[in-house]
C-alpha positions as CSV (number, residue, x, y, z in Angstrom):
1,X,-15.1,1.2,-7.6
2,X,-13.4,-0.4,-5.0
3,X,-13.6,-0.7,-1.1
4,X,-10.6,2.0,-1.1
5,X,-11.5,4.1,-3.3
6,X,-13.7,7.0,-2.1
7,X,-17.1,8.1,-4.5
8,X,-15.6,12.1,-4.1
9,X,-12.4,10.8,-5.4
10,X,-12.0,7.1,-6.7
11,X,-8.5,7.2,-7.4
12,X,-6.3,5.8,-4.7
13,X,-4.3,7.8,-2.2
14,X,-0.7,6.9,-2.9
15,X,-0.8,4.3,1.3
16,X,-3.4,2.8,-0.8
17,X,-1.1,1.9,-3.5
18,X,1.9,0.5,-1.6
19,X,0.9,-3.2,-1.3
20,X,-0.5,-3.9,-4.9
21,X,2.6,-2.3,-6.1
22,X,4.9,-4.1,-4.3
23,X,3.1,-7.5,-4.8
24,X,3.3,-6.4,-8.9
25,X,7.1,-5.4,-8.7
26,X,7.5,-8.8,-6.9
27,X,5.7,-10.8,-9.0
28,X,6.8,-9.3,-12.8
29,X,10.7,-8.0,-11.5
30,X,12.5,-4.7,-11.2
31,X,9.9,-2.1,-13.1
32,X,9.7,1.8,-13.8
33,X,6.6,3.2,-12.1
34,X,5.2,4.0,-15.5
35,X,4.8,0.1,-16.0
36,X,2.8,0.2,-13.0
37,X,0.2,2.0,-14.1
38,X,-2.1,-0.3,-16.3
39,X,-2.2,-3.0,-13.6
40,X,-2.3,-1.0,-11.0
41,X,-5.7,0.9,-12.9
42,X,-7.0,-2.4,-13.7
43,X,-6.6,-4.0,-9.5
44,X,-8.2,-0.8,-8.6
45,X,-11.1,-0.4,-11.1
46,X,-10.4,3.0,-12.7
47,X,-11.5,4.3,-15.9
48,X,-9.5,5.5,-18.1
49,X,-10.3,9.0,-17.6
50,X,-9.4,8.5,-14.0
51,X,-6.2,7.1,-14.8
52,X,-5.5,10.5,-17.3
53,X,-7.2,12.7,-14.8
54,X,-4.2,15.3,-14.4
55,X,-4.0,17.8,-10.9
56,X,-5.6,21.5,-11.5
57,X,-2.3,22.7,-12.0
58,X,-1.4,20.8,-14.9
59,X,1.4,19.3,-12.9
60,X,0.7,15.8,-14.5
61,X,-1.1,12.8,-14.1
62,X,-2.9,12.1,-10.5
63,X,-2.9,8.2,-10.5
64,X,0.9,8.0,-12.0
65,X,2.0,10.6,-9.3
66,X,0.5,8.6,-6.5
67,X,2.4,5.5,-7.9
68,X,5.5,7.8,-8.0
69,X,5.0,8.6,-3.9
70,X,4.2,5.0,-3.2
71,X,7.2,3.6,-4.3
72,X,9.4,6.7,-2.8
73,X,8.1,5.5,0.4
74,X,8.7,2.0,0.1
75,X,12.3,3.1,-1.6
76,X,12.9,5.3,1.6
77,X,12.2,2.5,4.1
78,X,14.0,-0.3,2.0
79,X,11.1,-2.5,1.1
80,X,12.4,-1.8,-2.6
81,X,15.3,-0.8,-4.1
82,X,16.9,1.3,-7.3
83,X,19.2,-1.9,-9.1
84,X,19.1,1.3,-12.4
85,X,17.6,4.6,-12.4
86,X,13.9,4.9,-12.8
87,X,14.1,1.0,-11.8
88,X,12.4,-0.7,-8.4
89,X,13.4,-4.1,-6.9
90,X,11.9,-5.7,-4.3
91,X,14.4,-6.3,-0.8
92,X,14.2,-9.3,1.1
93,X,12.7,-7.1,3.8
94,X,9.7,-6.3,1.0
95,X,9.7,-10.3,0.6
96,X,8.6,-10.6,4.0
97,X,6.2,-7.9,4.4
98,X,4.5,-9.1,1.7
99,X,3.4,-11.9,4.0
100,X,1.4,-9.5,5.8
101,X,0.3,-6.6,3.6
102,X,-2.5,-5.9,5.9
103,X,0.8,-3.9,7.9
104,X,2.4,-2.6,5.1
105,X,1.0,1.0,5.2
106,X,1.7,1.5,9.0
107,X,5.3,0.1,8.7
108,X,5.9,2.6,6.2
109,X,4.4,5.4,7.7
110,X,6.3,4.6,11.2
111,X,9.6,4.0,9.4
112,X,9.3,6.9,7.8
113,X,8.6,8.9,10.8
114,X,11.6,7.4,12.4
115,X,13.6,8.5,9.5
116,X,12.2,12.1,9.2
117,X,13.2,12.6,13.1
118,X,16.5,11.1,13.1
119,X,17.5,13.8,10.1
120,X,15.5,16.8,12.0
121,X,17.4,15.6,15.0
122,X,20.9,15.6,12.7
123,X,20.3,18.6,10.9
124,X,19.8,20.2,15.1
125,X,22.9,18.5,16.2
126,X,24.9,20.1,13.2
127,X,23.6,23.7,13.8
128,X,24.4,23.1,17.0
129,X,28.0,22.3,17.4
130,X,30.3,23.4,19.6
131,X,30.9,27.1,18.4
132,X,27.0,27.6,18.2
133,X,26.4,26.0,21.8
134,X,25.6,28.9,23.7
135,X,25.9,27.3,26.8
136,X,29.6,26.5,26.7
137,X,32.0,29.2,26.8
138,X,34.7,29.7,24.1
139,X,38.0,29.7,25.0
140,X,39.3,32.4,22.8
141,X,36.6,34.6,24.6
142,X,37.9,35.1,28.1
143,X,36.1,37.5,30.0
144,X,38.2,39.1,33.1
């Protein structure tokens, strides 16, 4: 077991992931996130039952789906990119926080933040346009 790795739970939480992944994708090439998941077992020390452990649910495999969120994230905040579907590349901006993977996780998590409130803060300013402002009076409304 690992340092990150928890004894309730040994399988890594998909923040966990991010920097082995993105070293891997950097080091072997654009790769599905299915190819990630042998190395990605092995750097972390899982079984293989913890690797086929599936959710509850039957919703699939736990390990693979973490690896699935990892790379959304890193997709999201341009530290990879898609060059085909089901592909990731690494970005020159996933080059250089490489350099410091210690950081990786909190970039993420406060790049994605800054992207989840500039689209709250669009979807707000398209629901409220001009017609739906309540504070500005229509024209075609007059009132005597």
């Amino acid at each position: 077991m690992t340092a990150t790795a928890s004894a309730r739970n040994p399988i890594p939480k998909h923040d966990q992931i991010r920097a082995p992944a993105l070293a891997l994708i950097a080091e072997k090439g654009p790769l599905k996130y299915r190819d990630l998941e042998q190395p990605l077992a092995a750097h972390f020390g899982l079984t293989p039952e913890q690797v086929a452990q599936e959710y509850d649910s039957g919703n699939g495999k736990i390990f693979l789906d973490r690896i699935s969120w990892a790379l959304s994230y890193m997709n999201a905040v341009g530290l990879l990119y898609k060059p085909a579907r089901g592909l990731y590349a690494v970005t020159e901006l996933g080059q250089q926080k490489l350099k410091h993977p210690e950081s990786l996780s909190a970039f993420v998590d406060q790049s994605f933040g800054q992207i989840q409130k500039q689209k709250r803060q669009q979807a707000h300013d398209a629901r409220a346009g001009p017609d739906l402002d309540p504070y500005r009076p229509d024209p075609a409304r007059r009132t005597v």
